[in-house]
VOKOLDREN-951954 format. One record per residue (C-alpha): residue number from 0; x, y, z. Coordinates in nm, 2 decimals. Layout:
NUM; X; Y; Z
...
END
This chain:
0; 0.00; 0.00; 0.00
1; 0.13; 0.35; -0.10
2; 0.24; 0.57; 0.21
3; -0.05; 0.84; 0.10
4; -0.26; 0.59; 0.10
5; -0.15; 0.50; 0.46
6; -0.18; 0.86; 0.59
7; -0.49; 0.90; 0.47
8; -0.64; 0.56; 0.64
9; -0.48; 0.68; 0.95
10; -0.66; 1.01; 0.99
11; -0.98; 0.88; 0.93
12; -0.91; 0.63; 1.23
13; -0.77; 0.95; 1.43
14; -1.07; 1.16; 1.36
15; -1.31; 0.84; 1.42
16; -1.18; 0.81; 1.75
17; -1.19; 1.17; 1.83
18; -1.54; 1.17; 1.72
19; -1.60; 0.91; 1.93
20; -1.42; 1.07; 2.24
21; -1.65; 1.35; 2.23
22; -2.00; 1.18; 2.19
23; -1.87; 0.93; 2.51
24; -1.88; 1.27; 2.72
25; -2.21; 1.45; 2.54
26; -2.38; 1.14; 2.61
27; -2.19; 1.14; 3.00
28; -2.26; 1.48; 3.05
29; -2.65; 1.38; 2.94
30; -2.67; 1.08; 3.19
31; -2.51; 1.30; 3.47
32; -2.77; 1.60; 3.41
33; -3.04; 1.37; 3.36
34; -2.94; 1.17; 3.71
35; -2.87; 1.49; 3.88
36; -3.21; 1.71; 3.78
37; -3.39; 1.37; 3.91
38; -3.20; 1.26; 4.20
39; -3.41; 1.16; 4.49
40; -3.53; 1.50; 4.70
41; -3.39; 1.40; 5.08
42; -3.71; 1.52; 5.22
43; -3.99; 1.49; 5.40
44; -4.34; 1.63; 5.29
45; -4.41; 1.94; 5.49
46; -4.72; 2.00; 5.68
47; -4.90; 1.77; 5.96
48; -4.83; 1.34; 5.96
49; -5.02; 1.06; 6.13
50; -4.79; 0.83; 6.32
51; -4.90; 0.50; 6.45
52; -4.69; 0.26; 6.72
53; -4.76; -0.08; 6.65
54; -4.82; -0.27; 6.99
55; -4.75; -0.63; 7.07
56; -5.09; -0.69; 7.12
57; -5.18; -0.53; 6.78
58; -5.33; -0.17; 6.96
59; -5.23; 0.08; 6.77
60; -5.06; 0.40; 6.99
61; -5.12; 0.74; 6.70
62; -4.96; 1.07; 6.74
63; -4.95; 1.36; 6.51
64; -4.60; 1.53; 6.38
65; -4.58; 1.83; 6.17
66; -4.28; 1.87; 5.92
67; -4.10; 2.20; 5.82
68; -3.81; 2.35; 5.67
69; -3.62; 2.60; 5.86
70; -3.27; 2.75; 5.76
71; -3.24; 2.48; 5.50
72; -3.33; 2.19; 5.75
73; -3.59; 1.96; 5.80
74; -3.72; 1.97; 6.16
75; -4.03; 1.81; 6.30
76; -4.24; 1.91; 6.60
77; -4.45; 1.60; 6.79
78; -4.78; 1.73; 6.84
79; -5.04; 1.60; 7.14
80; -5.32; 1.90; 7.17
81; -5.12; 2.22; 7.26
82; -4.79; 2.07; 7.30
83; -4.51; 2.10; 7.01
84; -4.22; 1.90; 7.13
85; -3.93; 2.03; 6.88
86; -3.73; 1.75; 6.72
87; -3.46; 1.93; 6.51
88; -3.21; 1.63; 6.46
89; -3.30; 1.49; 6.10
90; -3.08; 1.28; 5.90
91; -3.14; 1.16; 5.54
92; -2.95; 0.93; 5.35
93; -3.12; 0.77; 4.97
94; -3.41; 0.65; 5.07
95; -3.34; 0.65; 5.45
96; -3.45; 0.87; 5.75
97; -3.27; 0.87; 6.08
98; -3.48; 1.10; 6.33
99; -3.31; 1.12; 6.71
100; -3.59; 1.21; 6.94
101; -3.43; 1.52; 7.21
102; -3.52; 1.29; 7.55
103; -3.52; 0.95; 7.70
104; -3.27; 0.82; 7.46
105; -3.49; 0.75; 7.14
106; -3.51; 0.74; 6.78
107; -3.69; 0.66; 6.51
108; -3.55; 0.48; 6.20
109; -3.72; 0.44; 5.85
110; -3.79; 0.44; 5.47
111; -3.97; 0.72; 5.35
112; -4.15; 0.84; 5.04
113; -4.28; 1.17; 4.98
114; -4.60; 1.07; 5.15
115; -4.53; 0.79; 5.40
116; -4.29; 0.65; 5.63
117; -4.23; 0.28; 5.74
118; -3.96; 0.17; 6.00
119; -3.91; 0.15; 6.39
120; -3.93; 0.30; 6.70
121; -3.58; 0.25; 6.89
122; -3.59; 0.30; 7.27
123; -3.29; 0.25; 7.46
124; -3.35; 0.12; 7.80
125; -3.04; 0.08; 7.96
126; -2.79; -0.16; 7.80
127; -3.09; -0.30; 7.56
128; -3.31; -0.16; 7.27
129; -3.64; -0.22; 7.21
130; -3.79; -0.19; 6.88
131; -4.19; -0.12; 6.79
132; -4.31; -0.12; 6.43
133; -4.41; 0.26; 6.33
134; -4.61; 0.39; 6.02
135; -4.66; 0.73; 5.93
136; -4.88; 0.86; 5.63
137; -4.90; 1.23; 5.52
138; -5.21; 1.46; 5.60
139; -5.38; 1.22; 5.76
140; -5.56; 1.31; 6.13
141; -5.51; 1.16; 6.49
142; -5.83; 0.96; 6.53
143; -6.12; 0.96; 6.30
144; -6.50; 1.00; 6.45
145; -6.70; 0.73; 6.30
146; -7.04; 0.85; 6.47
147; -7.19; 1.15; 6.65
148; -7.07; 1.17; 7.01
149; -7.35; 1.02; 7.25
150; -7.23; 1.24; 7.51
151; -7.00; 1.56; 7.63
152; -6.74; 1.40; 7.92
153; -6.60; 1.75; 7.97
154; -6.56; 1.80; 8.36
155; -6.36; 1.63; 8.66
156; -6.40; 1.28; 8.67
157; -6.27; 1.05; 8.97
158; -6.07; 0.77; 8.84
159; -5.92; 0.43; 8.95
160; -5.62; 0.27; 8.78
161; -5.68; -0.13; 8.89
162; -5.43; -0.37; 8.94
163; -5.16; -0.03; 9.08
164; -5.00; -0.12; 9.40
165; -4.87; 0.29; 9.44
166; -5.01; 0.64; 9.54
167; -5.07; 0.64; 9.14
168; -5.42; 0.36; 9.18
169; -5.65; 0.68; 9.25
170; -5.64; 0.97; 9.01
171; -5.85; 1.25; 8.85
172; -5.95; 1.33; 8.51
173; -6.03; 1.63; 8.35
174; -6.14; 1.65; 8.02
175; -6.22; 1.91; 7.77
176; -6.50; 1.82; 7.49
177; -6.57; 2.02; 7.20
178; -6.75; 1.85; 6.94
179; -6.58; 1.51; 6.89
180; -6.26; 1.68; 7.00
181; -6.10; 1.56; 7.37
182; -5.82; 1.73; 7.53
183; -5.70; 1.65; 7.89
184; -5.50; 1.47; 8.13
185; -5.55; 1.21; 8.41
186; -5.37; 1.39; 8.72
187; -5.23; 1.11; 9.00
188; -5.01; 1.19; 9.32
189; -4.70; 1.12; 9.13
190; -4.74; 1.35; 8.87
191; -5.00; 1.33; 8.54
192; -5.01; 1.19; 8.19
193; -4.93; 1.51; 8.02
194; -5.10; 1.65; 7.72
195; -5.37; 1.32; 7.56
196; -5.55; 1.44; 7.27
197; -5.86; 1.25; 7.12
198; -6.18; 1.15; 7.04
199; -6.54; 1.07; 7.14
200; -6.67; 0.82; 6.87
201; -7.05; 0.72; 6.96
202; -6.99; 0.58; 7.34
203; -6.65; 0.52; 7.29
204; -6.33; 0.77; 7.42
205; -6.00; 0.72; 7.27
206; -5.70; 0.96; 7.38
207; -5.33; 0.95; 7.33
208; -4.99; 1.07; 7.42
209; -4.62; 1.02; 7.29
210; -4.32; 1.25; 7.40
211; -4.05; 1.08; 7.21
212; -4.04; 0.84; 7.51
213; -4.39; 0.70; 7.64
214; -4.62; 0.59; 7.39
215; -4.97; 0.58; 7.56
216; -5.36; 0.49; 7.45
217; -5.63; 0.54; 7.70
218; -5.97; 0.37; 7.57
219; -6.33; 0.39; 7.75
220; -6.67; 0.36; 7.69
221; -6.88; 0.62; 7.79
222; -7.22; 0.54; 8.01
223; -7.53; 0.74; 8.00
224; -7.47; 0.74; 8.45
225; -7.23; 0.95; 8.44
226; -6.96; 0.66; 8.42
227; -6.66; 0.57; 8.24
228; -6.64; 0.15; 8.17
229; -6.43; -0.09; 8.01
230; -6.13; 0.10; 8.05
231; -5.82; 0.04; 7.92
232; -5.47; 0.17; 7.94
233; -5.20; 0.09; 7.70
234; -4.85; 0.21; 7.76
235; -4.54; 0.14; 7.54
236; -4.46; -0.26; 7.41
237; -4.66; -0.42; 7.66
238; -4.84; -0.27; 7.97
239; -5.21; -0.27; 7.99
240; -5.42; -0.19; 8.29
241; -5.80; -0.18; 8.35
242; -5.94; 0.16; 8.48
243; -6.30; 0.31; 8.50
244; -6.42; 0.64; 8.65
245; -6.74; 0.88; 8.75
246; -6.79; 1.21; 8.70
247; -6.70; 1.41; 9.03
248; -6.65; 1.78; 9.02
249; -6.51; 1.73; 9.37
250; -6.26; 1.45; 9.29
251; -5.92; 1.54; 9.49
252; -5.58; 1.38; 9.55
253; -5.41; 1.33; 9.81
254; -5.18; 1.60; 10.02
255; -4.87; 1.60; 9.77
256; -4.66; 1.69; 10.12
257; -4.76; 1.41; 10.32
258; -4.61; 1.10; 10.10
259; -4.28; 1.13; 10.17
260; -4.18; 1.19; 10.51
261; -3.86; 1.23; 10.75
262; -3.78; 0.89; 10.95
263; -3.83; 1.05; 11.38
264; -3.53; 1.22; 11.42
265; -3.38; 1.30; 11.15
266; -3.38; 1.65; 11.02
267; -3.08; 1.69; 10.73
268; -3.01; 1.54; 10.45
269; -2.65; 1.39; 10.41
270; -2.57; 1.25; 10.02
271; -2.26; 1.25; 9.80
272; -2.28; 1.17; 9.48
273; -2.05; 1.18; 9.14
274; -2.21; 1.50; 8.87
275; -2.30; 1.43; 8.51
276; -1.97; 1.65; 8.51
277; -1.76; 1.43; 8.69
278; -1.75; 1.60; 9.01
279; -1.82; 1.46; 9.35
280; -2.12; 1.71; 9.46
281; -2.22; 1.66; 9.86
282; -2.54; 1.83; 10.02
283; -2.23; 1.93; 10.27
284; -2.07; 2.17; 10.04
285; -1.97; 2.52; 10.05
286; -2.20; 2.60; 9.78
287; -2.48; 2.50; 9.96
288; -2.41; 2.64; 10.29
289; -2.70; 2.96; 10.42
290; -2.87; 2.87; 10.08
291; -3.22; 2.78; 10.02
292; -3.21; 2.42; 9.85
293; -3.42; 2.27; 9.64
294; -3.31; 1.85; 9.63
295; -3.46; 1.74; 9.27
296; -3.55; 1.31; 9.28
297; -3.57; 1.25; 8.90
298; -3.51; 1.03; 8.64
299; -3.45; 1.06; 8.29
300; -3.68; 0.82; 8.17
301; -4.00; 0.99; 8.36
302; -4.22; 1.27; 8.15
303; -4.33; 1.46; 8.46
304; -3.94; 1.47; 8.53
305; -3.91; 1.68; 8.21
306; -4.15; 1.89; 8.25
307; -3.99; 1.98; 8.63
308; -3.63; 2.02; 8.51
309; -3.79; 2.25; 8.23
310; -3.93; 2.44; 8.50
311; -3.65; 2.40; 8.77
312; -3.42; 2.56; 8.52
313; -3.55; 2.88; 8.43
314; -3.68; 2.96; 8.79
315; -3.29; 2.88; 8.87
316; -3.13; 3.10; 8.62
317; -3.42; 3.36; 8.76
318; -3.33; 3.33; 9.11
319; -3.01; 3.18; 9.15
320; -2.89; 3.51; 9.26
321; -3.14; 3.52; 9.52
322; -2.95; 3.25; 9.74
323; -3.14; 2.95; 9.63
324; -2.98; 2.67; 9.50
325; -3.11; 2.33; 9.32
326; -2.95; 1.96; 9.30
327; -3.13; 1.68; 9.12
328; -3.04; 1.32; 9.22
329; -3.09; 1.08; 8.94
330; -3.19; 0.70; 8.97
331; -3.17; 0.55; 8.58
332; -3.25; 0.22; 8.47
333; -2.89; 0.14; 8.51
334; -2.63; 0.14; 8.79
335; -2.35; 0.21; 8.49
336; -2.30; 0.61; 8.54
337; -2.17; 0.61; 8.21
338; -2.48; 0.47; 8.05
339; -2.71; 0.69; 8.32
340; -2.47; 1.05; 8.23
341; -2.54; 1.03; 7.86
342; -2.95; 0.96; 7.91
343; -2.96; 1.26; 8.17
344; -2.75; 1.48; 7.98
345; -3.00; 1.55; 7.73
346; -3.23; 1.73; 7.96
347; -2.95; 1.96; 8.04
348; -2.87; 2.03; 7.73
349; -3.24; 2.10; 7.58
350; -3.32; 2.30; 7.88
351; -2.98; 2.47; 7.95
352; -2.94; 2.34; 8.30
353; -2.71; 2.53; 8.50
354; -2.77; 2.33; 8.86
355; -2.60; 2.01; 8.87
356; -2.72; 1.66; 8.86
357; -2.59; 1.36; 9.01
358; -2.62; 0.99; 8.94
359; -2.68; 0.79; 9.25
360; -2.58; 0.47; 9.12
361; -2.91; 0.31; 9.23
362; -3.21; 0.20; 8.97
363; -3.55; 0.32; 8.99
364; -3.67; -0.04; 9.05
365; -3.46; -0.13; 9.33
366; -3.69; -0.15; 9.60
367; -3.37; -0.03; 9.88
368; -3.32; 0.27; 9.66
369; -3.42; 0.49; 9.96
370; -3.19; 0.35; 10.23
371; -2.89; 0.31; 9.96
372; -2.90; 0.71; 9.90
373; -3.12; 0.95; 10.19
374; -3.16; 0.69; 10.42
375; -3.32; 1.00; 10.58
376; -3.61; 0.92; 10.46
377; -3.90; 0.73; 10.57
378; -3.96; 0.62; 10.16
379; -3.92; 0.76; 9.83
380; -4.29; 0.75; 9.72
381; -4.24; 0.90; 9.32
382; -4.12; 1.07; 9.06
383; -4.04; 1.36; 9.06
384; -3.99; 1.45; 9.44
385; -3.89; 1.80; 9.54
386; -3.70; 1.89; 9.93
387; -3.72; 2.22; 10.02
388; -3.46; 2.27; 10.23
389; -3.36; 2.59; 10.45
390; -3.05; 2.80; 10.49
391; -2.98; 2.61; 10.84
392; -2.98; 2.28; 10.62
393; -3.30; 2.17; 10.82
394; -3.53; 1.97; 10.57
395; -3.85; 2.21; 10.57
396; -4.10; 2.04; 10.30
397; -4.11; 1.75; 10.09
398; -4.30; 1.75; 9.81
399; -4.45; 1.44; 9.61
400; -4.56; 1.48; 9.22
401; -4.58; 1.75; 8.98
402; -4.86; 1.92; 8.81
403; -4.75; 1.99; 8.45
404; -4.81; 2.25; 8.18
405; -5.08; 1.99; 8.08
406; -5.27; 1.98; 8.42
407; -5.34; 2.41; 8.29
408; -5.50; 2.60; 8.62
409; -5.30; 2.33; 8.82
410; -5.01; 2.41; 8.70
411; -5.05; 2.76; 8.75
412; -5.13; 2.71; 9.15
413; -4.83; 2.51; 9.16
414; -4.62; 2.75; 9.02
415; -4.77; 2.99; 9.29
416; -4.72; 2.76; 9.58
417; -4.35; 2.72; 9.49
418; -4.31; 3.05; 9.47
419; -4.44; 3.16; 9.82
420; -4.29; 2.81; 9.96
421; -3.94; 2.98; 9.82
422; -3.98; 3.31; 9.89
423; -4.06; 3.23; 10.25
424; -3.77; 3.06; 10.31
425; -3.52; 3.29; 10.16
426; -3.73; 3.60; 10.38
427; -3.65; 3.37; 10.74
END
């Protein structure tokens, strides 16, 4: 073959290939755009959700949660009537959602589409998880009213939790009913079930609660006496017990200050225990000395608890200056004060708690839990318990439960009580 002949064979091949160089990146520039302008929006849909815990027992425990974007981020808020519990730690990754609840060590993991949601509930209890089944579907309400409401349970109703071996068996209820709408709470001497939100179907009540850490279902059917029957409470995995109630405008619990007593002859306190810090904190301290102190029994895993640090720690960074000072003792569902630190840690991070908090080293369950840490005390009754203590260290008042934000007028007399309780002291 001739050598022009050659040359010219060869630049065909050369400009064959460079033709095929550049229609290999048109075509990979066309598949990036195309996979980037319909890559997979890491989202969820805003506005308000339908959640539902799936029981063992097939009960279904619904909440409502309301999506929105601020400052580029997704953040969710848990609603249960007036309550928004903020929940601003979302992750995203392809079709995943990792959402870490701000209390009581809990998260929830799932698929997602741009209208529904399918994973679990993850609660850490300790050194073990437990998982529950949860759906979510977009726009869709709490409970739905299949028939007119038969009657109107707003009002104070006297209620009996059966099968409770605490202060907790007797409670009251009070109820707000507007149309098929419930609000409310169930108020006991430990505390109450914060904000339930509901329905009244025909003759049957349904309200629920969930905090990011207590999943609960209260079901009833409603009597034309003046009666609540059948009752049922649903809490979490497992726990059911029966309740019923009548209406009672006078229904009372007991003296909150009378639970927890003093043993005869005793009069201070006398406790050391290591901070969430790392520092050994003893009642005997300096700090504490000519102080009014408040003694905070809590743990993280209690909702009431919450609600009283939330509380503790603005009236604290109000007052501090006053001469009153607050400790919280903490019994966990662990003795590890690693494991218990991290769980209480995020109350004093959410709520900017400037008193400390110590970890006994004692569980909530363990039935010597008083005589391990105030043996002081006659009995540790519930959670939370406040001590009011005086500037001569001489234990003045001991106070058993909490009335919420939920319990409303309640809430406000407490705040009231405290105050002059306080203020009192501080005057002497």
């Amino acid at each position: 073959m001739k050598l022009g002949n050659l040359l010219s064979m060869r630049n065909a091949q050369l400009f064959l290939i460079k033709v095929y160089i550049v229609a290999f990146f048109v075509i990979a520039g066309a598949i990036f755009v195309s996979a980037f302008t319909n890559k997979k929006e890491e989202s969820l849909t805003t506005g308000t959700w339908r959640a539902a815990i799936q029981r063992q027992d097939g009960q279904q425990v619904v909440f409502n949660f309301e999506v929105t974007n601020t400052a580029g981020k997704q953040h969710l808020y848990i609603l249960n009537a007036k309550e928004r519990l903020l929940v601003d730690s979302v992750q995203f990754n392809g079709d995943s959602v990792f959402i870490q609840l701000p209390f009581f060590e809990s998260s929830f993991r799932a698929r997602f589409t741009a209208h529904s949601l399918t994973g679990n509930w993850v609660r850490h209890r300790g050194t073990k998880d437990q998982l529950l089944p949860i759906i979510a579907e977009y726009n869709q309400p709490r409970f739905t009213a299949f028939a007119a409401p038969k009657a109107n349970i707003t009002g104070r109703w006297a209620v009996s939790f059966e099968d409770v071996k605490s202060v907790d068996s007797i409670s009251v209820g009070e109820f707000t009913q507007q149309g098929s709408h419930v609000t409310g709470t169930f108020l006991n001497p430990g505390g109450d079930y914060r904000y339930l939100e509901g329905v009244v179907s025909g003759d049957t009540l349904r309200l629920s609660t969930f905090d990011g850490g207590h999943a609960f279902l209260f079901t009833a059917l409603i009597n034309p006496d003046n009666t609540l029957a059948a009752g049922k409470f649903y809490a979490g995995a497992a726990g059911t017990q029966n309740w019923h109630a009548h209406r009672d405008a006078k229904a009372a619990l007991p003296d909150g200050y009378g639970l927890a007593k003093l043993k005869a002859g005793e009069s201070k306190l006398n406790f050391s225990f290591k901070s969430t810090s790392g520092q050994t904190v003893s009642i005997n301290d300096a700090r504490y000395k000519n102080k009014v102190v408040i003694v905070q029994i809590l743990g993280s895993w209690c909702p009431n608890c919450m609600d009283e640090t939330q509380f503790l720690s603005s009236y604290y960074a109000a007052n501090h200056q006053r001469g009153v000072e607050v400790v919280g003792l903490a019994y966990e569902y662990t003795t590890n004060y690693e494991t218990s630190k991290k769980s209480l840690q995020a109350f004093q991070q959410r709520f900017n708690v400037q008193y400390p908090i110590l970890v006994t080293g004692v569980t909530v369950m363990d039935s010597l839990k008083t005589e391990k840490t105030l043996p002081q005390l006659q009995n540790i009754e519930a959670f939370p318990t406040s001590i009011f203590i005086d500037k001569k260290g001489t234990v003045r008042k001991i106070f058993t439960g909490y009335s919420g934000p939920a319990t409303g007028e309640h809430f406000t007399a407490f705040k009231q009580e405290f105050n002059g309780l306080v203020d009192g002291l501080l005057g002497e």
